[in-house]
C-alpha positions in Angstrom: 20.8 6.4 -6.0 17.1 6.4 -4.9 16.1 9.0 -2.6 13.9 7.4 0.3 10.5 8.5 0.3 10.9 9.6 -3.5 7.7 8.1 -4.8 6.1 6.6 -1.6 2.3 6.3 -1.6 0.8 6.2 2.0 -2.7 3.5 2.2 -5.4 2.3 4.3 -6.0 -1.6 3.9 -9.8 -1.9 3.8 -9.9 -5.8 3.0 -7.2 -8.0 5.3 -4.6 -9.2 2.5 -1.3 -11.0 2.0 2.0 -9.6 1.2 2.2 -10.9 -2.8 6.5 -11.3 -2.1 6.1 -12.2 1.4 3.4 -14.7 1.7 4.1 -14.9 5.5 3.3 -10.8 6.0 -0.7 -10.5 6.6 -2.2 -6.8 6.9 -4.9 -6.2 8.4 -7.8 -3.5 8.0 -7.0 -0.5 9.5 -3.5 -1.0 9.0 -1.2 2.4 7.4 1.1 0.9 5.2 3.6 3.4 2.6 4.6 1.3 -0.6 6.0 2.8 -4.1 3.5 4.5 -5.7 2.9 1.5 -8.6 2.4 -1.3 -5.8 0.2 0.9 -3.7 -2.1 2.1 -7.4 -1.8 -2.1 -7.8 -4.0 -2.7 -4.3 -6.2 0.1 -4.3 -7.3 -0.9 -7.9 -7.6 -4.6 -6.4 -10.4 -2.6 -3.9 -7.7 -4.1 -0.9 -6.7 -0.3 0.1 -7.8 3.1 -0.1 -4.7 6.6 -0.4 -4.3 7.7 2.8 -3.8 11.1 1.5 -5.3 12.6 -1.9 -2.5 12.2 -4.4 -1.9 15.4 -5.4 
């Protein structure tokens, strides 16, 4: 069983982008988002997001 929050990852999108499984979700600058902590390393590389919080 996976804990919830276990790994989460809190980001800032800095460049609007698309949700790459859900092409129909959009997020826009600004926007707070919380993904596992491979997808959200996956958009801040990509220069779409920056950590919300210093990774610690």
């Amino acid at each position: 069983m996976v804990k919830e929050n276990e790994s989460k990852v809190k980001i800032v999108v800095l460049i609007p982008f698309r949700d790459k499984f859900d092409k129909g979700t959009r997020y826009d600058v600004g926007t707070e988002l919380e993904f596992d902590a491979e997808r959200a390393e996956d958009v801040v590389t990509r220069e779409l997001a920056e950590y919300a919080e210093p990774l610690g």
